[in-house]
N, C-alpha and C positions, 0 to 999 in steps of 0.2 A: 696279510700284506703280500705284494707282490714281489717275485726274487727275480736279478737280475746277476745271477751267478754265468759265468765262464768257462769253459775249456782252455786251458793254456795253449796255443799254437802257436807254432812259427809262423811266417809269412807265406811260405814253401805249402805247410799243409792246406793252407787256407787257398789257393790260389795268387794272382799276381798282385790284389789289391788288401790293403786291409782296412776296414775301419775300425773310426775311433770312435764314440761319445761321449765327451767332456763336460762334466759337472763341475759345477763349484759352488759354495756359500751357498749351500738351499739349507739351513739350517733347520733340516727336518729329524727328528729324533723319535723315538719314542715317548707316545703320549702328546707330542707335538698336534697342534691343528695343523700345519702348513700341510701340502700332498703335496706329489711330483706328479705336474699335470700330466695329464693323460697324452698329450702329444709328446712329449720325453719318455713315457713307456712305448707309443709307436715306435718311434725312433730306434728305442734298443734293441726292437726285431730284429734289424738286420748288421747288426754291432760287433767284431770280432774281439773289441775291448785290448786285445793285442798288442804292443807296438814291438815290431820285430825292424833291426836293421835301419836304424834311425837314433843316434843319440840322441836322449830325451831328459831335460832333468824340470822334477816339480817341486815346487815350492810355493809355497803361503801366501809369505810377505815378502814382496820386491822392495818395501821401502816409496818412497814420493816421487811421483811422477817424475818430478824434475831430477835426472841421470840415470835413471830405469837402464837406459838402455846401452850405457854405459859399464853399469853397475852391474847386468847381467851377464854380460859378454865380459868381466873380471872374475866371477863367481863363477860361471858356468864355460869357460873358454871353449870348452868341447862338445857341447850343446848345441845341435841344430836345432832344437825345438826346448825352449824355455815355459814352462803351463805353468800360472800361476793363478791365485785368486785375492782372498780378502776387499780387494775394494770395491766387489761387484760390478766391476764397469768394464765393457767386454774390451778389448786388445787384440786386434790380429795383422801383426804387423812385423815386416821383414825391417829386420838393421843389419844390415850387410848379409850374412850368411847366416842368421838364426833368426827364429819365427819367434816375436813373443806375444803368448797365444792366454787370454783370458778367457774364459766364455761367460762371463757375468753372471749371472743369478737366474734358475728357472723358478725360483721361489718367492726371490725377495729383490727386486731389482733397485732399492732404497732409489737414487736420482739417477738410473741409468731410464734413455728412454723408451725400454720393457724390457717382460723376461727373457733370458735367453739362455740356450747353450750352444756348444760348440760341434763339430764336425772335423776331425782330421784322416786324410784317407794318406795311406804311405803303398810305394808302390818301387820296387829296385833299389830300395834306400834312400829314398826322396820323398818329400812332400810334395804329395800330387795335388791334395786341395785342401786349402783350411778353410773353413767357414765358421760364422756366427749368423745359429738361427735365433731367430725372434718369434716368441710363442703368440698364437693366434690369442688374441684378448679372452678372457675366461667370460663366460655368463653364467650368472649365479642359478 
């Protein structure tokens, strides 16, 4: 199997930018059929996996759509960056001063419409870009 292990750095040792690659709900295990396609191992090439100098908080389960983002911003007050998953459905979206950032499923995208994961780059203690990619259709 393929490792996608880390060196812990700051933001400093890495240079000005850092990124991120955001998984979630791929419910890949051992013994599992599922695999983490091959364009999400591209992806980690160039991954610093890092977040330095950005409050970041992660969590699960936000609970039902409806007050998310209310509910976040009580739970997480100091959080500029809220990463969550469970419901596989990607999220990347500002509520005043915090990102609440999903990146849906590269595995399992149940009714999202495909797989995907996410992209956060932090850069002077700011988020410079968040994205949600959408993985190219698999052929069997």
């Amino acid at each position: 199997p393929r490792s996608a292990s880390r060196t812990s750095l700051g933001a400093d040792a890495l240079g000005s930018v850092v990124r991120a690659l955001v998984l979630a709900d791929t419910h890949v295990s051992e013994g599992s059929t599922r695999q983490l396609p091959d364009q999400v191992w591209a992806a980690m090439s160039d991954v610093d996996v890092v977040l330095a100098d950005v409050p970041i908080a992660l969590v699960h389960e936000t609970g039902t759509t409806a007050g998310r983002e209310r509910r976040m911003q009580k739970w997480f007050p100091d959080a500029r960056v809220v990463i969550f998953g469970h419901s596989h459905m990607p999220c990347n979206r500002w509520v005043d001063r915090q990102l609440l950032f999903n990146p849906g499923s590269s595995t399992w995208k149940r009714t999202a419409p495909s797989h995907t994961y996410g992209v956060l780059e932090f850069a002077a203690g700011e988020v410079i870009r968040h994205e949600i990619v959408a993985i190219a259709q698999r052929t069997a």
